[in-house]
N, C-alpha and C positions, 0 to 999 in steps of 0.2 A: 322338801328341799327349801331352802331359805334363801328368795334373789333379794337383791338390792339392786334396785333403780339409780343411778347415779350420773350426776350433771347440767347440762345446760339447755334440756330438753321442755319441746312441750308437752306436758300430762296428756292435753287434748288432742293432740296431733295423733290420726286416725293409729296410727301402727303401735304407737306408745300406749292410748289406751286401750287397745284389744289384746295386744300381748299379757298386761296387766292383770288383766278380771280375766283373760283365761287363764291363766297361771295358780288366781286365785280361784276358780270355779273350782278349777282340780287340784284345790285343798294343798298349794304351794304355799308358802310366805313372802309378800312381796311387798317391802319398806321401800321408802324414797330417800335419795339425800340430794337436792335440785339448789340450785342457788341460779337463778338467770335474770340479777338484774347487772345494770349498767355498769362499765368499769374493770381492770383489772384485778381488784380487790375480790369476786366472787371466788376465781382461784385458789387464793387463799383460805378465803370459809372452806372452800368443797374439801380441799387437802383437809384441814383441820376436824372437820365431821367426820371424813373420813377414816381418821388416824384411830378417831372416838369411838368407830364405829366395830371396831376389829374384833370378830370372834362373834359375831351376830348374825351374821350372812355364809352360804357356803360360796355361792355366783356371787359376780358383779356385771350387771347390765347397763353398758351406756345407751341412754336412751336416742333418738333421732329429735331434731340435729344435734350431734355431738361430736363430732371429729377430735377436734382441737381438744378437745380432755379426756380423749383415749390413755393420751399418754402418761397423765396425770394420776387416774387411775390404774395404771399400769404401774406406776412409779410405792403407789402407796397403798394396794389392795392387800389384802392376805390371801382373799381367794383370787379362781381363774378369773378372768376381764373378756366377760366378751361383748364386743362392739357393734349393734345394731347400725351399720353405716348406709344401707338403703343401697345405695351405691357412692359414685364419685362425685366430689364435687366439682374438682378441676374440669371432670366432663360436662357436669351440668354449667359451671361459668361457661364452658368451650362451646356448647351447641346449646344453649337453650338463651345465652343471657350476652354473646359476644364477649368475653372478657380479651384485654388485652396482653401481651405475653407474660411480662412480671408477674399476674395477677395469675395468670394459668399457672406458672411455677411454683409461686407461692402456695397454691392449692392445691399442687401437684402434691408438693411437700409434706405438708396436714393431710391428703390422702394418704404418703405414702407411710409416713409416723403413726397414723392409727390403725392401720393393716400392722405394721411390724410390733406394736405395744400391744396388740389383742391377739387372745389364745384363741378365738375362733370370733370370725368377722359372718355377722347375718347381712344377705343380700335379698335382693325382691325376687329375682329370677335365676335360672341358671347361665341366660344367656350373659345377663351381669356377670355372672360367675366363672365367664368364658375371658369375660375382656378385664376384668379386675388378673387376674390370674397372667393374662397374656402382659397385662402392661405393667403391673405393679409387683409379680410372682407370690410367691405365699402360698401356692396349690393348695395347699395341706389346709389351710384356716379358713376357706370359705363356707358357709351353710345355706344353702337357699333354705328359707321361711316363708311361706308366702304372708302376703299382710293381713289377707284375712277381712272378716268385719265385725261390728258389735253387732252379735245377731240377737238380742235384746230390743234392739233399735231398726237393724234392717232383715231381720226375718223374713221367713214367707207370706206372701200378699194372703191377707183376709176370702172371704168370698168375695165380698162386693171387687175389691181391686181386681181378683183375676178373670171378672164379667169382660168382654171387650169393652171397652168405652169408645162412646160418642163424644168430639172426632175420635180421629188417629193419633194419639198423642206420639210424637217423637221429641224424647227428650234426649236435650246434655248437660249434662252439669260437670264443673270443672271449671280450671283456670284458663284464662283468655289469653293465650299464648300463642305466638305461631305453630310450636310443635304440636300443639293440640289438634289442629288441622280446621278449628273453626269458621277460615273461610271456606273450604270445600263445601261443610255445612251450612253455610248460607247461600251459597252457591245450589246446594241441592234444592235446599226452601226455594229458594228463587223458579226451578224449574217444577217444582210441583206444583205454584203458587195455583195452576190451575185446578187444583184439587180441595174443594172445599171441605172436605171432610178431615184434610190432614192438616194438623195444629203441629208446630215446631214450640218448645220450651227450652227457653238456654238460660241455666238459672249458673251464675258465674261470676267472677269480676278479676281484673287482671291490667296486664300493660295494654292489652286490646282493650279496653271495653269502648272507649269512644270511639276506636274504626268501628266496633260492630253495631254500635246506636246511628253512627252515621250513614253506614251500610247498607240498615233495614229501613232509614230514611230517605234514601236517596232514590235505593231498588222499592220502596213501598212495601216492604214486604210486608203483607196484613198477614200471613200464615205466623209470621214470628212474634214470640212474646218474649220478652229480654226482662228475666229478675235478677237485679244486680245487688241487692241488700245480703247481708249476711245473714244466712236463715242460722234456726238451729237444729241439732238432729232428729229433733221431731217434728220441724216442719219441713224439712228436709223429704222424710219418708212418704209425709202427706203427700207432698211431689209427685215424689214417685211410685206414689199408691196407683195415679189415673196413668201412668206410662204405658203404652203400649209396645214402643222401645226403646232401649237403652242404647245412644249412643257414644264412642268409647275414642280411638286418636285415630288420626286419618293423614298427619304430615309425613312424607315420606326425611324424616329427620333420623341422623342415625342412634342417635341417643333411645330413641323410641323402640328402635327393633330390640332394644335391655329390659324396657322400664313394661309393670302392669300397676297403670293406675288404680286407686283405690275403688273406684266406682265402679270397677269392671266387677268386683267382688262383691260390691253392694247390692250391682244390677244381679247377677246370678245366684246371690244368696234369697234376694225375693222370689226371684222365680220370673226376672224380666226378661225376655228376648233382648240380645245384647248383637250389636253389629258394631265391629269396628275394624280397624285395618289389618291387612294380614301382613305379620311381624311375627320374629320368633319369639318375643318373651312372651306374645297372647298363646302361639300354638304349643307350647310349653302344657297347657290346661285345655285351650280349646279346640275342636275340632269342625271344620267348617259344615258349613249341615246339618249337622249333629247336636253341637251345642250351642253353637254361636253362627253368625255370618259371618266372613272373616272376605272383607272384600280389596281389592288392591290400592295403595295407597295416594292419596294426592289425585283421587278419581273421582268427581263430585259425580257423573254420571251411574257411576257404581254404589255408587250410596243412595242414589236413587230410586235401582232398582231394587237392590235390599230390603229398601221400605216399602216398595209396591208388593216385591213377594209375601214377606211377613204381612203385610195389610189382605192382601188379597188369598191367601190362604193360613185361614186361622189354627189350621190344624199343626201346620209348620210353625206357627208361633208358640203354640203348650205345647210341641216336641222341643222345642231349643230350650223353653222355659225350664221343662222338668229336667230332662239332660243333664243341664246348664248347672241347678241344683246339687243333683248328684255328682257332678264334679266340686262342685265346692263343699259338698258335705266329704268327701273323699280327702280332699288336697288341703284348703284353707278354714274349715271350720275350727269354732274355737277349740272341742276336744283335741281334732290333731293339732296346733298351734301347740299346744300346752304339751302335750306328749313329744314333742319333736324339739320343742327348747327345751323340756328336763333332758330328754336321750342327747342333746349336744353337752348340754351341763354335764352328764353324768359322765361322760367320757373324756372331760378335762382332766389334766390332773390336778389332783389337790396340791393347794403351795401352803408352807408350813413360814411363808415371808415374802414381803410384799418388796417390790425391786428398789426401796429405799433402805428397806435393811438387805438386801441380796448386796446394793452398790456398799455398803458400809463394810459389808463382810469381807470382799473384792479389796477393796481401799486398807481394810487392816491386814489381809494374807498381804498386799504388796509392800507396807511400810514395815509388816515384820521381814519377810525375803530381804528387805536394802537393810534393815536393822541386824537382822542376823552378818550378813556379809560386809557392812560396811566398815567394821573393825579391820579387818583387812585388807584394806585399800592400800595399806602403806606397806605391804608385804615385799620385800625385796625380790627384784627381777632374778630369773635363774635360768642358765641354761638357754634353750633357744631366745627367752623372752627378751632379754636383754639386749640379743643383738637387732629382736622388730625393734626395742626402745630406742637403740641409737638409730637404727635407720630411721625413724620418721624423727629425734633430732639431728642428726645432721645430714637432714634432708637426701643420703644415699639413695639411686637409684636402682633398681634392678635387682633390690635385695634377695625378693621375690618372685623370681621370672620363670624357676621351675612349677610355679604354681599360677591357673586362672587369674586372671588381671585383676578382676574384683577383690580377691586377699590382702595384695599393697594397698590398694584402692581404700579400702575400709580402716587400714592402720593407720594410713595419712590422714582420713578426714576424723579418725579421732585425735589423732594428734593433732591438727584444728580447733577441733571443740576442744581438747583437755591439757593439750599437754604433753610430751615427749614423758613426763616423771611422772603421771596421773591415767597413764593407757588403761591400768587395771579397771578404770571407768567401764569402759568400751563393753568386756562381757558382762559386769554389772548393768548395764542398760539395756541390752540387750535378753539378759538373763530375764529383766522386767516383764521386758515385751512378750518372752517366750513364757512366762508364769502366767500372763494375761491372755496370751492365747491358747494353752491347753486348757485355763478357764472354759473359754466360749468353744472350742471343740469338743471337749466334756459335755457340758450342758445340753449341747445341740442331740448326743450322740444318748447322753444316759441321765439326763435332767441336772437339776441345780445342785442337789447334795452330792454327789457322783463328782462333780463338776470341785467343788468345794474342797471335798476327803483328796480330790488328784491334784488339787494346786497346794493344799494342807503339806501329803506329801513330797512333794518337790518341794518345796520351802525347805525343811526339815533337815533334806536328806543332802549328808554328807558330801555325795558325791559331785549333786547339783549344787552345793556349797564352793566345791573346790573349782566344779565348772565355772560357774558367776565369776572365779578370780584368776581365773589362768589367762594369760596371753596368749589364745590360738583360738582359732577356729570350731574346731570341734564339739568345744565346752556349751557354747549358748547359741553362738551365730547361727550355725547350720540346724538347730531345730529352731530358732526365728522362725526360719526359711520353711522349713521341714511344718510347721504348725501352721501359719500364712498357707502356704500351697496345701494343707489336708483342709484348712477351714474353707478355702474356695473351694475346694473338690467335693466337698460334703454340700454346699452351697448350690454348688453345678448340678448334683444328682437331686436335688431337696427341689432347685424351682420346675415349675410347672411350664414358664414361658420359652420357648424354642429360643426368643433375643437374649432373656436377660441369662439363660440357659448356655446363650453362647458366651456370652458376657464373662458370666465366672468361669467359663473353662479356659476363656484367653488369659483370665486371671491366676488362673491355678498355673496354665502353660508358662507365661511370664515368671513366675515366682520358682518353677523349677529350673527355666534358664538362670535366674539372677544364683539360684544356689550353684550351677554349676561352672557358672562363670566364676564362685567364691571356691569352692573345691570338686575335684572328680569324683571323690567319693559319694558327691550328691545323688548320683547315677542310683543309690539305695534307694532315697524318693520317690523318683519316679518309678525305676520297677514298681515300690511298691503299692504306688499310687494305680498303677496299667494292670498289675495283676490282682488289685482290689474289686477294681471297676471289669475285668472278666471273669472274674468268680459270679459276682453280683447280678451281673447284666447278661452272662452265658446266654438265658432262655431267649435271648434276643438276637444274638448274632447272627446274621446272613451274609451267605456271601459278599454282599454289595456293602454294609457293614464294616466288615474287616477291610473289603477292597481300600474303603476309605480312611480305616483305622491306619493300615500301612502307609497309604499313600502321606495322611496326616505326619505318621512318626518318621517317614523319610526326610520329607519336609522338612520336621524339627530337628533332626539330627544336622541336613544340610544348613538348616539360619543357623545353627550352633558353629556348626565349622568355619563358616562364614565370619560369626562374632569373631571367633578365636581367630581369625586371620587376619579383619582389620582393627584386632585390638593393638595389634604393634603402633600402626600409628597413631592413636590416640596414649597408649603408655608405649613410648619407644623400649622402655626396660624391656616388658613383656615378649618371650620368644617361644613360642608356640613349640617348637621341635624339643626346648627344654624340659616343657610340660610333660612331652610325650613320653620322652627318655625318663624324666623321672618318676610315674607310675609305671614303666618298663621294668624298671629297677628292680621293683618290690617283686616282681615276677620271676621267682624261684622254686621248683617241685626237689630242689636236693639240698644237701649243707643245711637244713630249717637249723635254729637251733631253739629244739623242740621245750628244751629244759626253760631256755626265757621267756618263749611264750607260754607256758605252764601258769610260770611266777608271776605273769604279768596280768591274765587272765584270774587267775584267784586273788589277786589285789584287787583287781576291780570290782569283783562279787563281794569281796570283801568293805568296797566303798561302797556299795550298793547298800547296804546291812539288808538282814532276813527279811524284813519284812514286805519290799521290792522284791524280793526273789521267792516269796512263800504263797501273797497273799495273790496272784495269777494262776496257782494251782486251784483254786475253788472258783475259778470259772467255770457257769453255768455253760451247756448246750447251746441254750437261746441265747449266751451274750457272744457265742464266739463270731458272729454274725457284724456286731457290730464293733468286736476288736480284732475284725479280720486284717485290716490294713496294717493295727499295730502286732499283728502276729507274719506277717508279711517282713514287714519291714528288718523286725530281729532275725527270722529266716533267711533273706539276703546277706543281712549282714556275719553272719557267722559264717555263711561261702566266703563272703566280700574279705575278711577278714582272717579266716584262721583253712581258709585253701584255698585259691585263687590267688592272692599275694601272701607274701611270704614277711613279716611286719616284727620279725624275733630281734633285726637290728633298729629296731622302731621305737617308740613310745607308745606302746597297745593297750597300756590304762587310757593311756589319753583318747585316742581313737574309739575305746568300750565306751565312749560316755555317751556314742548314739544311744544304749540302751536306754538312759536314766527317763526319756521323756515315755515310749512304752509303757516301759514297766509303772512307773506312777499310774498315767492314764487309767491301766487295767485294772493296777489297784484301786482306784478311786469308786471303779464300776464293780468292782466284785464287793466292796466294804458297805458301799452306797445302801440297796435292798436291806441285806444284814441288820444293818446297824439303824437304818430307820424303822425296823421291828422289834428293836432292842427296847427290854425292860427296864424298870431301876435294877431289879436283879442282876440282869445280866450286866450293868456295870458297876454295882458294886462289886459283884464277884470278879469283874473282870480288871476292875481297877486296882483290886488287894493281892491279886494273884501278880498285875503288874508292876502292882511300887514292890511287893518284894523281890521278884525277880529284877526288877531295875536297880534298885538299894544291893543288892549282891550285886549285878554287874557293877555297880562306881565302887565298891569295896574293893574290888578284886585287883584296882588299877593300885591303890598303894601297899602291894603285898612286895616285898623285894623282889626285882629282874634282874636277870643277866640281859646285857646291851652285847650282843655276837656281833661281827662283823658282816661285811655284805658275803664277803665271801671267805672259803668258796662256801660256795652254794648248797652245794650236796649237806654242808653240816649242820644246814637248817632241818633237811627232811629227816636226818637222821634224829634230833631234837626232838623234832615232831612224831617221829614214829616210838621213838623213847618215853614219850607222856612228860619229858621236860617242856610243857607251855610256862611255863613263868617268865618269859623271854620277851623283849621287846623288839616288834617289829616294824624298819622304819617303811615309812611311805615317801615318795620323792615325786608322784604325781605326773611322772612323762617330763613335760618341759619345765614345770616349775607349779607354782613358785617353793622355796626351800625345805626340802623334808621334816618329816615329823615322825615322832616313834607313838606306837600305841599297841598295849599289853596284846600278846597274842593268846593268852590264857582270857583277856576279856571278849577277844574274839571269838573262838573258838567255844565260849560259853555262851555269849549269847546266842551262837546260832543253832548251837546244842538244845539251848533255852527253848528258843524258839520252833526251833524244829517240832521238840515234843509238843509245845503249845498246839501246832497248827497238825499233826497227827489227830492228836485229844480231839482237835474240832471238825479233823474228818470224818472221823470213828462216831464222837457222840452231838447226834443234832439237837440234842436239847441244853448241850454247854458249849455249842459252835459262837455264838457270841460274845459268851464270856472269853471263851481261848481267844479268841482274836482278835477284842479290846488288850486283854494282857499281852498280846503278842505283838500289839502295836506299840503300846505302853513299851517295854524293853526294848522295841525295835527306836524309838526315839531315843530314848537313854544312849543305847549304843550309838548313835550318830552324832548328838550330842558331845560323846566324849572325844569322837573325830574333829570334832567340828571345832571344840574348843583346843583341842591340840595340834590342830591344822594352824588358826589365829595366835593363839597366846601361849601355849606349850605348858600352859601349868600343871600339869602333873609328873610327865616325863624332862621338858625341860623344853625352851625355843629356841632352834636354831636363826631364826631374825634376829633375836635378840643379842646371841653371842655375836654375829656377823655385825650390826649395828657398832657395841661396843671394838669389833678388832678394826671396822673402817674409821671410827674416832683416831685409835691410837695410828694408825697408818698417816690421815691426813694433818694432825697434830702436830707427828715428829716427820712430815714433810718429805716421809717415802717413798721414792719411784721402784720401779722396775720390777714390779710382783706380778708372780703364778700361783694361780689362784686353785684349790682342788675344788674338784667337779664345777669349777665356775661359777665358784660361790662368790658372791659380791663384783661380779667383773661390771656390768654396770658403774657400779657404784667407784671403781677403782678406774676406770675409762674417764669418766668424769673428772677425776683427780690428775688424770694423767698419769697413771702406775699402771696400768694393765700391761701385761709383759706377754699371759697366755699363760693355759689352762694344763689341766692333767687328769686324768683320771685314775684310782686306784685302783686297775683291773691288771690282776695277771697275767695275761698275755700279750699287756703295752710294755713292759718292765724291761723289757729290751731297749725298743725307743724310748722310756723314760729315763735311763741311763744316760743315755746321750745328751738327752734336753737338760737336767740336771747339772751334767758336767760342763756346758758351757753356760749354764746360770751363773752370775755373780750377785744377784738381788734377793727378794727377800723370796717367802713363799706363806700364801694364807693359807692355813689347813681349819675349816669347821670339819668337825670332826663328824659327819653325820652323811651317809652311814659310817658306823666306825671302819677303822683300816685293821687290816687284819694285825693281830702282837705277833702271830712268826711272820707274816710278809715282810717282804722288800722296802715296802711304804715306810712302815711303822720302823723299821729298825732301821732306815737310812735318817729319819728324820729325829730318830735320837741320838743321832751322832749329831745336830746341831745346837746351836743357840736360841736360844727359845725367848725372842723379846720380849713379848708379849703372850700372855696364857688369862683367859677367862671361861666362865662357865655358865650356864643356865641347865639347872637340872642336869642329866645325863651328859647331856650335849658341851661338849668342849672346843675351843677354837684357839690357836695358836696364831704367833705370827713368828716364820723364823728366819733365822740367819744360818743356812750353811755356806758360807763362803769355805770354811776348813774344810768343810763333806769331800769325799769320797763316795759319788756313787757307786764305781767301779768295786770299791775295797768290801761291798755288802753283800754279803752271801746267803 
């Protein structure tokens, strides 16, 4: 395996060079890229070496110290990054060095940025591994390593070293610090001084060193010899060739009960009797008696004895020694070092892109998402959307009072930011936010490519097209919401720390009230988020558990009830019993009418295109696990939906658009594996297989259509069941904006197409990739052709665009008092001061339409989309009129008339 060393570290510094030459003893590859002189500019070099460096290395190891260009690396590696951090720093300013608060933050910060940018973070101990985990989370990414030593350098004592020597030599070596516990040991010297045979050796230098020269001058300590020079590691061992023992930290400082200094490994690798305080990160390795003294801390008394026992019986000093040994030939010698960094290496996963092209990939999905959608921004209001547009211009209160207060809420502060004529913003920015977190829930859930292929899709796809530009709720807002609360929820289950554990569940909790204070329907969420987390967590439940679980969701029910009650006085519009009464409403088990939710339901699979609805059937076993939540979620919603409330007088395309964040999702993780084992074969084959089936589907759109009417209805299925598809069928999208026709013969073929593609690739695994590159290929095509006759109508024809042209002629020759069919341009005619009110062509208004008609004297705008039926009432009363105005786009026709002469009575 091939590491790279990378950063701001020292070569010499004991952990950096023993990782190293183990690494290499056991015939790894281990390059440097270090830049550690003064100035911001080494940044720079490192980035740039590093850029150079790419396809050389499979690891990337930041060396100790290196915090601060974790993230650097992180930013720019191709491979996994992982971060030798020792431990924290903000703890070592906090107990070892007094830092003051800014400075602990600051460091908190660079702590907690080089945990989050490293795929696996190496610590000294476990008990490090305890408090990193509790304060910083990450569970998942810690590795104890221990540090080991050059056993080149501190090997097992010779013969002469392991003779006892004359004196007693007690040695410490190490930095002169208080957590060292240095003065206890002098303190001890001081109390053996009566013992001529025992020699003290403190070979060190530090913030102490002149209390400790004045110390041993003040106290006389003749037992002590203080070398404060900087030896080097061979004279170093000389040292502690005559030790007879090694002493190790003795402060009762908490940072200590983490850390095992280097010389604990040094002493035990020679084979020295090692005494030092008893803390967990020593008994991690040592055992008192056994291997080591392990004596209580901040007790010069007890370090006294230590030394009298080990002096005074020698046999207890070559039991600790050898012990001692074989623990470090066990836990920290170099062979296991070296086997324990490749087994963490080996288990990263490999990245195919270092997070400067991951952020460039992220940065071009989100400017094509606003590039694809931004052409329609100017799409004319329709239908409901029109009347949020004048409510937040003129300022109307209470528009929205049947619905949670957060709804108005969100249309007034875009009308704020955008504009009363620019609302369509609102879910385009949102749409943003919700591409950018199915990103980072992907990734979290099924890695980067997975992550990629599910924001690729959504982008793309039709439906999420029309969502970004509808005025409602449902389209973007509520998966905001819906991807926010799953990304803490995944968060919540993911950290290790009980705090930051509780943290993101207040998070997730929070972010499911905000959604249901925006719609009730949010209610899908959460189930599906409660029944995610008791599938998962089952093996765990206890009564006491649940006791708390319920007590928990009582709770949130009642702060909820609560919201909804004092939301009156903060939005006086808002009236809670309205809310109630109207999800009441939709609660019907009789009268359904069965046939519109049919039609509306296969509209929406039909905005979906195949490839959302195909490639979820080749989910693996092992992925249903992690697309439990989003198999949840569509579960609820089709109770929520299509039997529990009754949605046939509804717009239920609109409301189907929960599906679209799902279905991406899964698809993103089903294509992900696939397609990252994919050959050139398998795309060429798959790519030939798709431009021609794609190249037939855009053929098919300019073969001649009949344009049918809406209704009635029944004469479509009979069409359909006739193999007459050459027909266009319009889309109107629930509340808007203004429909659009698209061949239902290119429908109906591409999902025929695609059908057999994703068959092919059930049936044969060795052409599974090719089929379903092709199957994606035509599944873009097809959405594509929505997409662009959603926006611009070039094939079929645009209804914006005839409505544009009829409101010119209206405010031109200065017309009041029009009814508009299906409340095409009312907006735009409110504005003018003509809006008179609306009509619809359905036959069973045509009673009341007669009447409104007959006391009409103004004009009336008819786009003609969906068309009116030629024998209905519609069509043959409005050709008794004057026809001021008549234009076209494509199919699509729009009128402006004048029946003042009409007779609606006289139409039979």
């Amino acid at each position: 395996m091939r590491f790279l060393y990378f950063g701001i570290y020292d070569p010499d510094f004991s952990r950096n060079r023993i990782y190293m030459r183990a690494l290499r003893e056991a015939g790894h590859s281990v390059e440097e890229c270090r830049d550690s002189q003064r100035g911001i500019g080494k940044y720079f070099r490192l980035a740039g070496k590093l850029i150079r460096l790419r396809g050389t290395y499979d690891v990337l190891v930041v060396g100790y110290p290196g915090h601060i260009v974790v993230p650097l690396a992180r930013l720019f590696s191709r491979g996994p990054v992982i971060a030798d951090l020792l431990g924290s720093l903000s703890d070592a300013s906090t107990q070892s060095h007094g830092a003051g608060f800014f400075r602990r933050i600051y460091l908190s910060c660079i702590d907690w940025c080089a945990i989050a940018c490293a795929d696996s973070v190496l610590v000294e101990s476990e008990a490090q591994k305890e408090y990193l985990s509790r304060r910083f989370g990450f569970a998942h990414t810690y590795a104890v390593v221990y540090s080991g030593t050059d056993e080149s350098v501190f090997g097992p004592r010779n013969e002469d070293g392991e003779r006892a020597p004359r004196p007693f030599v007690v040695l410490f070596r190490g930095r002169l610090t208080p957590e060292s516990g240095i003065t206890h040991i002098l303190d001890a010297a001081e109390l053996l001084r009566g013992h001529d045979d025992i020699a003290f050796r403190i070979v060190g230098y530090g913030r102490l060193l002149e209390d400790v020269r004045r110390t041993i001058a003040e106290k006389r300590l003749g037992n002590v010899k203080l070398i404060s020079e900087h030896l080097t590691f061979e004279a170093m061992r000389e040292r502690m060739q005559d030790a007879s023992v090694s002493l190790g930290q003795f402060e009762d400082n908490v940072r200590l009960q983490r850390t095992i200094p280097h010389k604990m490994f040094e002493s035990i690798s020679m084979g020295i009797p090692y005494i030092t305080g008893r803390a967990p990160a020593a008994e991690e390795l040592l055992e008192d008696g056994v291997s080591a003294l392990l004596v209580p801390l901040s007790d010069s008394a007890a370090i006294v004895d230590a030394i009298l026992r080990t002096k005074n019986d020698p046999s207890l000093g070559a039991h600790l020694a050898s012990h001692a040994r074989r623990v470090f030939e066990g836990n920290a010698s170099q062979s296991v070092v070296s086997r324990m960094l490749a087994e963490i290496a080996s288990r990263l996963p490999k990245k195919a892109m270092s997070l400067a092209f991951e952020l460039a990939i992220v940065a071009l999905l989100l400017a094509a998402f606003v590039a694809i959608r931004a052409p329609g921004l100017d799409l004319p209001y329709h239908q409901d959307e029109w009347k949020n547009a004048e409510m937040v211009r003129s300022s109307i209160s209470g528009s929205l009072s049947a619905h949670p207060p957060l709804m108005e809420a969100i249309y007034r502060w875009s009308g704020d930011m955008f504009g009363a004529g620019n609302l369509r913003m609102m879910p385009l920015v949102f749409g943003v936010m919700s591409a950018f977190l199915l990103y980072l829930v992907v990734k979290r859930r099924a890695g980067v490519l997975a992550a990629i292929i599910a924001t690729v899709l959504y982008t793309v796809s039709a439906y999420s097209v029309l969502a970004s530009l509808m005025l409602d709720m449902d389209g973007t807002i509520l998966p905001t919401f819906f991807l926010a609360a799953l990304y803490a929820y995944d968060r919540f289950r993911d950290v290790g720390s009980p705090k930051r554990s509780l943290s993101w569940l207040a998070a997730t909790a929070a972010l499911v009230f905000v959604g249901l204070l925006t719609k009730l329907s949010f209610i899908l969420v959460a189930g599906a988020l409660a029944l995610d987390y008791l599938v998962h967590e089952r093996h765990r439940l206890t009564a006491r558990v649940v006791m708390y679980a319920t007590l928990a969701f009582l709770a949130s029910a009642a702060l909820l009830a609560a919201l909804l009650a004092i939301a009156h006085y903060i939005l006086p519009a808002f009236d809670v019993q309205a809310t109630i009464m109207h999800a009441l409403w939709y609660v019907r088990f009789e009268g359904r009418g069965y046939m519109q939710i049919l039609i509306q339901a296969v509209k929406a699979l039909f905005y979906l295109a195949p490839a959302l609805l195909l490639l979820p059937l080749f989910l693996r076993s092992e992925s249903l696990r992690q697309n439990m939540v989003f198999l949840m979620y569509l579960g609820l919603g089709f109770i929520f939906y299509f039997i529990l409330f009754d949605f046939s007088q509804g717009a239920l395309d609109k409301y189907l658009m929960y599906l679209i964040v799902p279905l991406c999702a899964m698809a993103g993780m089903v294509l992900a594996p696939l397609l990252s084992d994919a050959s050139r074969k398998d795309w060429v084959i798959g790519m030939l297989l798709g431009g021609i089936g794609a190249s037939a589907l855009l053929a098919v759109n300019f073969i001649p259509h009949d344009v049918m009417s809406l209704y009635p209805k029944t004469a479509w299925l009979s069409a359909v069941a006739r193999g007459d598809w050459n027909i266009l069928m319009p889309f109107t999208g629930g509340n808007g904006p203004l429909g659009f026709y698209v061949s239902f013969l290119m429908i109906a073929g591409g999902f025929i197409m695609c059908g057999i593609l994703a068959l092919m690739a059930m049936i044969s695994a060795r052409f599974r990739r090719s089929m379903l590159i092709a199957l994606i290929a035509v599944s873009v095509v097809f959405n594509a052709i929505f997409i662009e006759e959603l926006i611009w109508g070039g094939i079929n024809g645009s209804a914006p665009a005839a409505l544009r042209a009829s409101i010119a002629y209206i405010q031109e020759h200065n017309i009041r008092d029009v009814i508009t069919h299906a409340d095409a341009g009312a907006y735009e005619l409110n504005m003018l001061g003509a809006y008179a009110g609306r009509f619809y062509a359905v036959p069973s208004y045509e009673e009341g339409h007669r009447v409104l008609f007959a006391q009409h004297t103004g004009r009336y705008l008819v786009v003609d989309m969906p068309r009116l039926n030629e024998d209905g009432f519609y069509r043959k009363y409005f050709a008794t009129c004057a026809a001021d105005f008549e234009t076209s786009s494509g199919v699509i026709h729009a009128y402006v008339y004048d029946c003042s002469e009409s007779n609606p009575y006289a139409i039979k």
